[in-house]
C-alpha positions in Angstrom: 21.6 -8.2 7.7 17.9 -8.8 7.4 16.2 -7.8 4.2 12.9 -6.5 3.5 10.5 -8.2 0.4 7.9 -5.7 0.0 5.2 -5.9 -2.3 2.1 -4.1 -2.6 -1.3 -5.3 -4.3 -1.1 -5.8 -7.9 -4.1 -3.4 -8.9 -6.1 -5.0 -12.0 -5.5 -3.2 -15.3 -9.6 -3.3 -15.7 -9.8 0.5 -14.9 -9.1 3.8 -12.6 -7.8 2.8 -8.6 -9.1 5.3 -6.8 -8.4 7.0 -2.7 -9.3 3.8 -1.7 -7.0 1.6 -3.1 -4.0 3.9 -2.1 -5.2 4.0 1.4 -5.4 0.3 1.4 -2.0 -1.5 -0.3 0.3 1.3 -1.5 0.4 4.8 0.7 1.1 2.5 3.8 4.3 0.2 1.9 5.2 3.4 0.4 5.8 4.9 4.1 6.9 1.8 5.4 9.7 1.3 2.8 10.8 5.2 2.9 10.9 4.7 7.0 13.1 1.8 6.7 15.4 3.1 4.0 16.3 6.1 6.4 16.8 3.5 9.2 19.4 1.8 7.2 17.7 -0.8 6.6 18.0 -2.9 2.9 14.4 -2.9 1.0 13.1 -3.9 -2.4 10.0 -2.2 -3.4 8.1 -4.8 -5.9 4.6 -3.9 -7.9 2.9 -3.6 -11.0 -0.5 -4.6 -12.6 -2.6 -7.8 -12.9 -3.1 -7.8 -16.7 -5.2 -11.2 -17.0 -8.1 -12.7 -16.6 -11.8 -13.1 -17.1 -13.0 -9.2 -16.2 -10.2 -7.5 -18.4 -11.5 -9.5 -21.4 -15.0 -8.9 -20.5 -14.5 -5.0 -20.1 -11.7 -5.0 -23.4 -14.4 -6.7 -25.8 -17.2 -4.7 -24.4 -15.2 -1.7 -25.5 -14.2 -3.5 -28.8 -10.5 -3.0 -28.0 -7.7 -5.6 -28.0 -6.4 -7.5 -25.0 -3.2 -5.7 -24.9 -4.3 -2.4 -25.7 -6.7 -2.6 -23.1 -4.6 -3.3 -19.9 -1.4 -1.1 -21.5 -3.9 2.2 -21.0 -5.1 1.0 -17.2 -1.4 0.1 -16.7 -0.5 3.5 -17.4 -3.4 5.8 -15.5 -2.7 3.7 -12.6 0.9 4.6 -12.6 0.2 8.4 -12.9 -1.9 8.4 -9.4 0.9 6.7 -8.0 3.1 9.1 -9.2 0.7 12.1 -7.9 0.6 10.7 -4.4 4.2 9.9 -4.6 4.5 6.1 -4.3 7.5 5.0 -5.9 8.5 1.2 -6.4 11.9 -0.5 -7.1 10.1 -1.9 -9.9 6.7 -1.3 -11.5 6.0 -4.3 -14.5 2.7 -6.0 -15.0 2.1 -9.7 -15.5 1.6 -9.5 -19.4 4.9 -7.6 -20.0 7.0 -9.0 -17.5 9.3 -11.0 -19.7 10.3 -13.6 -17.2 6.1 -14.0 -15.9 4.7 -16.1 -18.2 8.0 -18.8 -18.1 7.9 -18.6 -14.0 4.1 -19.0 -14.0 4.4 -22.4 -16.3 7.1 -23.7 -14.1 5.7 -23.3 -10.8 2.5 -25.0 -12.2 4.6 -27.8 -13.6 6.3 -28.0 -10.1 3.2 -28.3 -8.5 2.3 -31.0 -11.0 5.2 -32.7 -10.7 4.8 -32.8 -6.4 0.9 -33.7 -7.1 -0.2 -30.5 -5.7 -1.7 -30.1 -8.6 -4.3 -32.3 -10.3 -6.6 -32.6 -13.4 -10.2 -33.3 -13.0 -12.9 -33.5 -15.7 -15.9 -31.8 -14.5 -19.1 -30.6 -15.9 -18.6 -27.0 -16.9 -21.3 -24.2 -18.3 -21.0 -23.6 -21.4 -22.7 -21.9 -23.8 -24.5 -23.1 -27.0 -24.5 -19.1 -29.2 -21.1 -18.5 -28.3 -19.6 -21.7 -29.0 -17.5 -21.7 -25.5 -17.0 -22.6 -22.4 -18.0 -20.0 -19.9 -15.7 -18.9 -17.4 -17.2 -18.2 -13.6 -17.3 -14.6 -14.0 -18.8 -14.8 -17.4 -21.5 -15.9 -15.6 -24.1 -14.6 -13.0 -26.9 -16.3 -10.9 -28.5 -16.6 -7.5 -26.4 -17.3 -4.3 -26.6 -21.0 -3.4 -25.4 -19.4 0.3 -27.3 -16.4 0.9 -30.0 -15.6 -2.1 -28.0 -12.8 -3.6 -29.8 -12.6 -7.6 -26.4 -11.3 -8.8 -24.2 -13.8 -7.3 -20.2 -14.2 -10.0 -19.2 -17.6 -11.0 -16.7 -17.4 -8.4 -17.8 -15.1 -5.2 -21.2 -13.7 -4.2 -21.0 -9.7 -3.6 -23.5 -10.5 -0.8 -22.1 -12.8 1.7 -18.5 -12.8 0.4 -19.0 -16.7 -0.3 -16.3 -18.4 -2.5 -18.8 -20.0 -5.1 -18.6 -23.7 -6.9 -20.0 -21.9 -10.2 -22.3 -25.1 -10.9 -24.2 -24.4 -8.1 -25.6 -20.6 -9.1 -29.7 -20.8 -9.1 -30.7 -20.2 -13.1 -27.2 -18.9 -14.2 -27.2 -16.9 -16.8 -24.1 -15.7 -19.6 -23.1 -11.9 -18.9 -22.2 -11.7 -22.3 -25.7 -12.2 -24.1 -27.7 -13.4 -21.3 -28.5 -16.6 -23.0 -28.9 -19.7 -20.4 -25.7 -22.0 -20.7 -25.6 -25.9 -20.3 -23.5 -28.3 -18.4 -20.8 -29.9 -20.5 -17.7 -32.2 -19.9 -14.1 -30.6 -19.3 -10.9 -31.3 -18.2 -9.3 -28.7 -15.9 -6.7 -28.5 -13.2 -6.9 -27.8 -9.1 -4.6 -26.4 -6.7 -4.9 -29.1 -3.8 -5.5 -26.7 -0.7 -6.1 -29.6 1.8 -2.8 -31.3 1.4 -1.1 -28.4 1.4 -2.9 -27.2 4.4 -1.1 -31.0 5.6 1.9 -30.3 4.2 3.6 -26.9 5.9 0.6 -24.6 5.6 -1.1 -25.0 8.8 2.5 -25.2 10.8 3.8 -22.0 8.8 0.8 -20.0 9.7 0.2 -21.1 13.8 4.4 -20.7 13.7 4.8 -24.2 14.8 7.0 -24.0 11.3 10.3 -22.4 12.8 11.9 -22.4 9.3 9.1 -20.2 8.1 9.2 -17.1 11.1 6.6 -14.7 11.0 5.3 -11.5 13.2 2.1 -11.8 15.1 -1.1 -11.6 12.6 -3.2 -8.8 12.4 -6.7 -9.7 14.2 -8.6 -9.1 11.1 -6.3 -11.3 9.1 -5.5 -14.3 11.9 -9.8 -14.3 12.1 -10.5 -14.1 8.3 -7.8 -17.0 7.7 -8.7 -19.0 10.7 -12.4 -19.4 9.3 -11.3 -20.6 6.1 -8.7 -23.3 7.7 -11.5 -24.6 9.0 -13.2 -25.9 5.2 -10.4 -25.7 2.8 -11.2 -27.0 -0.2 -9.4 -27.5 -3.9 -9.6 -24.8 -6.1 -9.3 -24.5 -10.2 -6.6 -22.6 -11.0 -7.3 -22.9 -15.2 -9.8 -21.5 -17.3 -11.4 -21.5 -20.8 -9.9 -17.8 -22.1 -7.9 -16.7 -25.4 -5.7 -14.4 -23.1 -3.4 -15.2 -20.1 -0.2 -17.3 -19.6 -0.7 -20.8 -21.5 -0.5 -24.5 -20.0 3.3 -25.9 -20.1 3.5 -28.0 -23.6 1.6 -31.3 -23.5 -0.1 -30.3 -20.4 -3.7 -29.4 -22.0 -4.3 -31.4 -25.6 -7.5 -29.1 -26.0 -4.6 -25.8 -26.3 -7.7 -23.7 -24.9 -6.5 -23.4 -21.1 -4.9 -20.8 -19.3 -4.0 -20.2 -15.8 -6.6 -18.8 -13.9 -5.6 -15.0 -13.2 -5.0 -15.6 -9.0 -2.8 -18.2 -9.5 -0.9 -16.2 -12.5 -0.8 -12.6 -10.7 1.1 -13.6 -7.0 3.7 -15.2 -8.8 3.9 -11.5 -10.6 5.9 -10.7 -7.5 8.6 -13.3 -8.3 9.2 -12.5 -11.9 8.8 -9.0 -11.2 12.0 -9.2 -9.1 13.7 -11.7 -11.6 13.0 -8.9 -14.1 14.4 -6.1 -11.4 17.2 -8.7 -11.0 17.9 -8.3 -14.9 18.0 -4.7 -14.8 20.8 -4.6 -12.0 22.8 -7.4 -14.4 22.9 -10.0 -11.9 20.1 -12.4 -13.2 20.6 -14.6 -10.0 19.6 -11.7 -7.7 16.5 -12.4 -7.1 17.2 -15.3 -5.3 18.5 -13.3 -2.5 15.5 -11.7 -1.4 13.0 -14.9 -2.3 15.0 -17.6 -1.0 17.2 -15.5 1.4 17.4 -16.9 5.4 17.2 -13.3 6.1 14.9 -12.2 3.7 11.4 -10.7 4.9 8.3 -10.7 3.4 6.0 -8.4 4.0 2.7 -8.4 1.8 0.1 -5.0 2.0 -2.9 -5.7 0.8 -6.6 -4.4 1.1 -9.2 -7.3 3.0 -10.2 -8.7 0.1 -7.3 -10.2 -1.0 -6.6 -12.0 2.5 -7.6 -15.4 1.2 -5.2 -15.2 -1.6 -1.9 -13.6 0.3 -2.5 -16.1 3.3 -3.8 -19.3 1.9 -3.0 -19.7 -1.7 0.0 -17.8 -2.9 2.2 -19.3 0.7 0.6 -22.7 -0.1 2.0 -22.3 -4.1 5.1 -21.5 -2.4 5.4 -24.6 -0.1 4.6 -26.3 -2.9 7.3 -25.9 -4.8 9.5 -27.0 -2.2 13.5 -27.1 -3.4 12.3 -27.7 -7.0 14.6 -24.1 -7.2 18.1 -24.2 -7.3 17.7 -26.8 -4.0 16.3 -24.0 -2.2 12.6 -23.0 -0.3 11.0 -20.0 -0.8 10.5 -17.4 1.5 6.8 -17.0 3.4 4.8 -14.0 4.2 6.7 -12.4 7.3 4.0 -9.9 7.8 0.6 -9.5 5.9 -0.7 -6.2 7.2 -3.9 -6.2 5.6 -6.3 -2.7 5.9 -10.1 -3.0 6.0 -11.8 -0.6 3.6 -11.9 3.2 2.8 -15.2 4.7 1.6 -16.3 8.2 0.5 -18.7 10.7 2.3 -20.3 7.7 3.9 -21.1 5.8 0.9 -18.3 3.1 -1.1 -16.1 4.6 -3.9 -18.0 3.9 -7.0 -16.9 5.4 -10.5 -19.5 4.0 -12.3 -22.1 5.9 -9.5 -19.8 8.6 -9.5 -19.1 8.8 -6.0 -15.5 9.2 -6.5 -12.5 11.7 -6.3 -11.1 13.3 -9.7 -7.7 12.9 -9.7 -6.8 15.6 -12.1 -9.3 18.0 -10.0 -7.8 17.2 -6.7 -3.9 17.3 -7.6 -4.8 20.4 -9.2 -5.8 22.3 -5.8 -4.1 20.2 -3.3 -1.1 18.9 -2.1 0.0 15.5 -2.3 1.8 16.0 0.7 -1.6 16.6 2.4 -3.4 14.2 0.8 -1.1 11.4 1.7 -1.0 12.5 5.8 -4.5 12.5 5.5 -5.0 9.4 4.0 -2.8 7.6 6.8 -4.4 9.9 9.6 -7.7 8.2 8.7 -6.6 4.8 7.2 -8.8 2.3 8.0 -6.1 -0.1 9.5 -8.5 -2.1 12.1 -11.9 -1.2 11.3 -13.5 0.3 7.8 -12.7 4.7 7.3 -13.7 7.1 5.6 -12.2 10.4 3.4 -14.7 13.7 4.1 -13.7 17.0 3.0 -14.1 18.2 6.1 -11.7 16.3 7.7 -9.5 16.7 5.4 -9.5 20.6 5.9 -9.2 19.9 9.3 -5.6 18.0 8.9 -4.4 20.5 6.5 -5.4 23.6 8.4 -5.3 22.9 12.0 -2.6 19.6 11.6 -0.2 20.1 9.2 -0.6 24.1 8.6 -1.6 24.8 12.3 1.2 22.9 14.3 3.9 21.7 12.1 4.2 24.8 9.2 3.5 27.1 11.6 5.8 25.9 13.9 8.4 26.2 11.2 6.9 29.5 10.0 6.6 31.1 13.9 10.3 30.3 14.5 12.1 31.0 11.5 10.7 34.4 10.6 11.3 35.3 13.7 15.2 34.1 13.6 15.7 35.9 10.3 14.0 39.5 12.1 15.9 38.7 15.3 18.9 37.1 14.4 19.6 38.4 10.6 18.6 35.1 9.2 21.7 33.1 11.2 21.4 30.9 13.7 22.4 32.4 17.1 24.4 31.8 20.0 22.8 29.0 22.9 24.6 28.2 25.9 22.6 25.0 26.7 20.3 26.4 29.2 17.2 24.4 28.3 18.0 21.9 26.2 16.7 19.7 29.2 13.6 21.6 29.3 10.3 19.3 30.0 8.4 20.1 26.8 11.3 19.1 25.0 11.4 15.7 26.5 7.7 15.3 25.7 8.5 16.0 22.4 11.5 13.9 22.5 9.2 10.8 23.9 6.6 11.4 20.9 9.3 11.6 18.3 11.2 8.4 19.3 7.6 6.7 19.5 7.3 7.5 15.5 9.7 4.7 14.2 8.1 1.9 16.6 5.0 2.3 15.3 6.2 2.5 11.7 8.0 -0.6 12.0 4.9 -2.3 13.6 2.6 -0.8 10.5 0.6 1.1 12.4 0.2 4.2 10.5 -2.1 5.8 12.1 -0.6 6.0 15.9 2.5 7.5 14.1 1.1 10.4 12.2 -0.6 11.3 15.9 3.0 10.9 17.2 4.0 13.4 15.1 1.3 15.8 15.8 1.8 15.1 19.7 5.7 16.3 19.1 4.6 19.1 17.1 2.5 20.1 19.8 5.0 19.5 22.5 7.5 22.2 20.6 4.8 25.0 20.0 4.2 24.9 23.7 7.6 25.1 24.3 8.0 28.3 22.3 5.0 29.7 23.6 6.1 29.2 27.2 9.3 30.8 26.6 8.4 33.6 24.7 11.4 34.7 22.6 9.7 37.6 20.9 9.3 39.0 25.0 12.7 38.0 25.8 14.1 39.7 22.6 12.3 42.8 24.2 14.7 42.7 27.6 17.4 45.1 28.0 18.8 42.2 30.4 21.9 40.5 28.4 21.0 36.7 30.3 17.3 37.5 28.5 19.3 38.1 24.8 20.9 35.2 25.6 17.8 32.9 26.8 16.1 34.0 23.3 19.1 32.6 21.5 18.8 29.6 23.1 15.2 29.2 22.4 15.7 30.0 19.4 18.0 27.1 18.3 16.7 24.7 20.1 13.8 25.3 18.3 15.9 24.9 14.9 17.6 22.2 16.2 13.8 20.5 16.6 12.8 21.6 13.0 15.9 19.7 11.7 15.1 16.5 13.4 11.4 16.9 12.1 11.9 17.8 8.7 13.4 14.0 8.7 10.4 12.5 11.7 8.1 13.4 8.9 9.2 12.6 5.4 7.7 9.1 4.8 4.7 10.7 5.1 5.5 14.2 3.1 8.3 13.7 1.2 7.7 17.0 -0.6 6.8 19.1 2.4 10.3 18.0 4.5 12.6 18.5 1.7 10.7 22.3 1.4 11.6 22.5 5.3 14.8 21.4 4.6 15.3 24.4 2.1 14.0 26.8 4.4 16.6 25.4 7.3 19.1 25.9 4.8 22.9 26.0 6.1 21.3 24.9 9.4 19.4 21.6 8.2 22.3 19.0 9.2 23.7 16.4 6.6 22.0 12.8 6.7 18.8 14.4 5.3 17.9 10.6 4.2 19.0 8.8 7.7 16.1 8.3 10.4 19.0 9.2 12.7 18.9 8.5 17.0 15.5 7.4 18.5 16.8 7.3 22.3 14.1 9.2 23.8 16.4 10.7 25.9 18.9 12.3 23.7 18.1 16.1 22.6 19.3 16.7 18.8 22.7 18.0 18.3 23.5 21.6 19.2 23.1 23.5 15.9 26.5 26.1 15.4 26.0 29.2 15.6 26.2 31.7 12.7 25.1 29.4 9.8 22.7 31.1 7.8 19.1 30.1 7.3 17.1 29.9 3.6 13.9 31.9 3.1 11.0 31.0 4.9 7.8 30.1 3.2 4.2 28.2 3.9 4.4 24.3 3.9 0.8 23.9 4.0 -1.6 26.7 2.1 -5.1 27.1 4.0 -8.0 25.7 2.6 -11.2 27.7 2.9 -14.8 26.6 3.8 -15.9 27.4 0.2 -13.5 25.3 -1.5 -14.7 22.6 0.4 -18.5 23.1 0.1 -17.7 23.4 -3.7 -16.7 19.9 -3.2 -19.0 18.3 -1.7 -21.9 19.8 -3.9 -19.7 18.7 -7.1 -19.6 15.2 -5.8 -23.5 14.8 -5.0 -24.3 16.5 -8.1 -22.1 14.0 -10.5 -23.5 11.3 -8.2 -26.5 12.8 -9.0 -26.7 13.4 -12.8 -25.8 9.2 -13.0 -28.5 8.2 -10.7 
C-alpha cells in the first residue's frame, strides 16, 4: 500500500507567519492530508520550525534575548495560527529541539564527505575588524553585482532574486554596525551541486531515473528548476555563527563552524519523523516512510523555496546513497509549490503594517471561512490576493448562500413538515437530472484534491451545491406539502430525503476544507448523518447516495455560516490603511 510523506515548509522561528504563508505551504497539505485520510489512504503529516541561522541571531541580539529564547517564543505563536486555522501535523518539532536533528544533520554531512560530495575550500571571506569575526552573508549588505539593487544580502538580491557569491557585493557593508569589513583567509565547506547534478540529479528530475518515480512538475516549478540546471554551481553549506548544529568532531580545527541553516533545516523533515518514530516506540519507523519502495513524498512549499526542495535537499539525498542501513532515500514525488499571496493589492508586510491581526480576525470570523477562502483564492499558478470583499463574498453568497442555506432551507422545513424525522421516499427521483449534475461535481472533488489543485475543488463544491438548490427549487416541496393529492405528500417526502441524503454526502465532500463547519452539519443531520463520518466514501459519478430510512430523527437546525455585513468590512479596510498609515 502506497504511503504518503508529507511535509510542509519549515516556517523560520524569526517572527509572526502571516495569511500568506498558510495560503502557500500549510492550508493546502493540511486539506490534502485530511482528503487522503478519508480516502483510506496512510499519511504522515511532518513540520515544525527552522530555528537556526544567520537572521534569528541577527533579530535575537537586536532584541538582546538569547538564542533559545528567541526562536522558543516564534516557535510557539506560529503554532497558535496553525491551530486557529486548523492545521494539524503528525508531528510539530523544530530543528533546535528535535533531539535526533543535530546527530542526523552531522552524519549526513559526514556522508557527504565521506562520498566527496562534499569539499573544503579556503576562500577569502569578509570579515570584520570592530567585531572581531567573520561576517556571515546576511550579516552583510551591498550593491547587486546582477542587477544594481543598493540593498543586495550576502546570499540573494531582493531585486532580481539572484543567488549572490557574497564577495562580489559593490562596497559591502556589516548590518550590525555598518562598519566596512575586509577580505580574510578561511576554510569552509561546499555542497558539490555539479556532480550531483552528474550523479542521479538530472535523471531523477527529467524521470529518466525509474527508481526515483515522480508526478508531472508543476509549470512554475519544472521552469524555475530548469533555469537553474542550466548553471549549477557549488554552494557553502557552513558558516561563521555561535548558534546552529556543530561540524562532526575533527572536521573544523577552528571549532567556529556550523552548518549553514538550508542545509540544517530540510534534513528537519528526517529527524522530525525519527523523533515521531520515538514517540510511537518503534525507533526504526522512520525508515518506512523515508526509504520505503512505496513511500511518497510530497513537499508544499511557497516559490521561494523551489531551489532548495528541487535542487539541494534531493541532491543531499542522492548523496548519501546506501550509507543508511544499505538503503536509498526516498525523492520528492510531488513538489506542489504555490506562487505568492499578497494583501489589498500590496505584499504582507508586518513591519509596514499591511497585515491581518490574528487575534482580531479569529475573534469575528470563522476559521472554517477563512480557510475556504484562502483555498478559493490561493494563488496555485499565478500570484493572489486576500480583499475583504471577497471574502464577504465567499462567506455570504458561497458558503452561507448555497451550502448553509441549503442545509438550513431543507432541514427546517423537514422538522415543520415531517416532525423533525426523516420521511417516507419511494425512489421517484433519485435519477433526477440535477442530481446527476450534482453527482458529476461531487465525484470531480477528490480528483482534483489528489492532483493539488485546490482551487478547481472548492468550485466543485460550490457547482454541487448549486446543482442541489436547483433541485429543491424545481421541485418545490413546500407547494407539494400544500396538495391534498396523496402521490404530491408522497413526491415531497421524496424530495425531501433526497435532499438529506445529499447533505450527508456533503457534510463529508466538504470537511478538508471546513472541518468545523461539516462536523456542525453532521449535528444538525443527527440520527440521519450515516456512520463513516471520516471515510471520503463512493466517487462513481453515477451512483446516488444511499437511501436514508425513514423515521430517524433529525438534530436542531442552526446557521453554518453567520453573515457578514458591509460595515464590518469597511471597518476593515479603514483599520488596515490607517495602521499602514500611522507606520509610514
Amino acid at each position: 500500500m502506497v504511503k504518503y510523506l508529507v511535509t510542509s515548509a519549515l516556517p523560520y522561528a524569526n517572527g509572526p507567519i502571516h495569511f500568506g504563508h498558510i495560503a502557500g505551504a500549510y492550508l493546502p497539505a493540511d486539506v490534502y492530508v485530511r482528503y487522503l485520510r478519508m480516502a483510506g489512504e496512510e499519511v504522515l503529516y511532518v513540520c515544525g520550525t527552522d530555528e537556526h541561522g544567520v537572521a534569528i541571531t541577527l533579530k535575537a541580539e537586536k532584541e538582546g534575548k538569547d538564542y533559545r529564547e528567541y526562536v522558543d517564543h516564534w516557535h510557539g505563536e506560529i503554532k497558535a495560527l496553525f491551530d486557529r486555522f486548523q492545521i494539524s501535523f503528525d508531528i510539530w518539532s523544530g530543528t533546535a529541539r528535535c533531539p535526533q536533528h543535530a546527530d542526523t544533520s552531522r552524519t549526513f554531512f559526514s556522508n557527504l564527505l565521506e562520498k566527496e560530495y562534499v569539499f573544503a575550500r579556503t576562500d577569502d571571506q569578509w570579515y570584520s575588524e570592530s567585531l572581531d569575526r567573520f561576517l556571515p552573508d546576511r550579516y552583510l549588505e551591498g550593491g547587486c553585482p546582477e542587477c544594481g539593487h543598493e540593498k543586495a544580502r550576502g546570499d540573494e538580491c531582493p531585486g532580481c532574486g539572484a543567488w549572490l557569491d557574497a564577495r562580489k557585493l559593490i562596497e559591502p557593508t556589516c548590518t550590525i554596525d555598518g562598519s566596512k569589513p575586509i577580505l580574510r583567509a578561511t576554510k569552509h565547506w561546499y555542497l558539490d551541486l555539479p556532480k550531483l547534478q552528474e550523479a542521479g540529479l538530472a535523471d531523477w528530475y527529467t524521470g529518466d531515473d525509474a527508481s526515483h518515480p515522480h508526478k508531472d512538475w508543476k509549470p512554475n516549478v519544472h521552469g524555475h528548476v530548469q533555469a537553474m540546471l542550466k548553471d549549477l554551481r557549488e554552494r557553502p553549506i557552513t558558516r561563521d555563527l555561535p548558534w546552529g548544529v556543530k561540524l562532526p568532531d575533527g572536521v573544523d580545527d577552528e571549532g567556529t563552524k556550523v552548518l549553514y541553516v538550508w542545509f540544517d533545516a530540510p534534513i528537519g523533515y528526517v529527524s522530525a519523523t525519527m523523533e515521531w518514530a520515538e514517540s510511537q516506540g518503534q525507533p526504526d519507523a522512520w525508515r518506512d516512510w523515508w526509504q520505503g519502495d512505496d513511500s511518497r513524498l510530497v513537499h508544499f512549499i511557497g516559490k521561494d523555496n523551489i531551489a532548495f526542495h528541487m535542487v539541494v535537499f534531493p541532491s543531499m539525498l542522492l548523496g548519501q546513497q546506501d550509507a543508511w542501513g544499505g538503503k536509498n532515500f526516498v525523492l520528492p514525488w510531488a513538489v506542489p509549490a504555490n506562487e505568492f499571496y499578497n494583501l489589498q493589492g500590496a505584499k504582507f508586510s508586518t513591519s509596514e503594517g499591511w497585515y491581518l491581526d490574528n487575534d482580531d480576525f479569529f475573534s469575528k470570523y470563522s476559521p472554517d471561512a477563512a480557510r475556504f477562502h484562502v483555498l478559493f483564492s490561493s494563488p496555485e499558478t499565478a500570484d493572489a490576493e486576500f480583499t475583504w470583499e471577497a471574502f464577504q463574498t465567499t462567506n455570504n453568497s458561497l458558503l452561507g448562500g448555497k451550502l448553509g442555506n441549503f442545509a438550513s432551507r431543507v432541514l427546517k422545513f423537514a422538522g415543520k413538515r415531517f416532525d423533525g424525522q426523516v420521511p417516507e421516499s419511494d425512489g421517484r427521483f433519485d435519477d433526477h437530472e440535477m442530481l446527476k449534475s450534482a453527482d458529476s461535481a461531487f465525484a470531480e472533488i477528490g480528483e482534483y484534491l489528489a492532483n493539488h489543485q485546490f482551487k478547481a475543488a472548492t468550485r466543485s463544491l460550490m457547482g454541487g451545491c448549486d446543482a442541489l438548490n436547483q433541485f429543491f427549487d424545481a421541485l418545490a416541496p413546500w407547494k407539494l406539502a400544500k396538495s391534498d393529492d396523496a402521490d404530491d405528500i408522497l413526491a415531497c417526502g421524496a424530495v425531501i430525503e433526497r435532499c438529506v441524503a445529499y447533505l450527508d454526502l456533503l457534510s463529508r465532500r466538504f470537511s478538508p476544507f471546513c472541518p468545523t463547519a461539516s462536523a456542525e452539519l453532521r449535528a444538525m443531520l443527527g440520527e440521519a448523518a450515516t456512520s463513516g463520518a471520516s471515510a471520503w466514501g463512493d466517487e462513481n459519478a453515477t451512483t446516488r447516495p444511499q437511501f436514508v430510512p425513514a423515521g430517524l430523527a433529525f438534530g436542531e437546525p442552526g446557521v453554518l455560516f453567520p453573515r457578514i455585513d458591509d460595515e464590518a468590512m469597511k471597518a476593515e479596510v479603514e483599520a488596515l490603511q490607517s495602521r499602514a498609515d500611522s507606520l509610514a
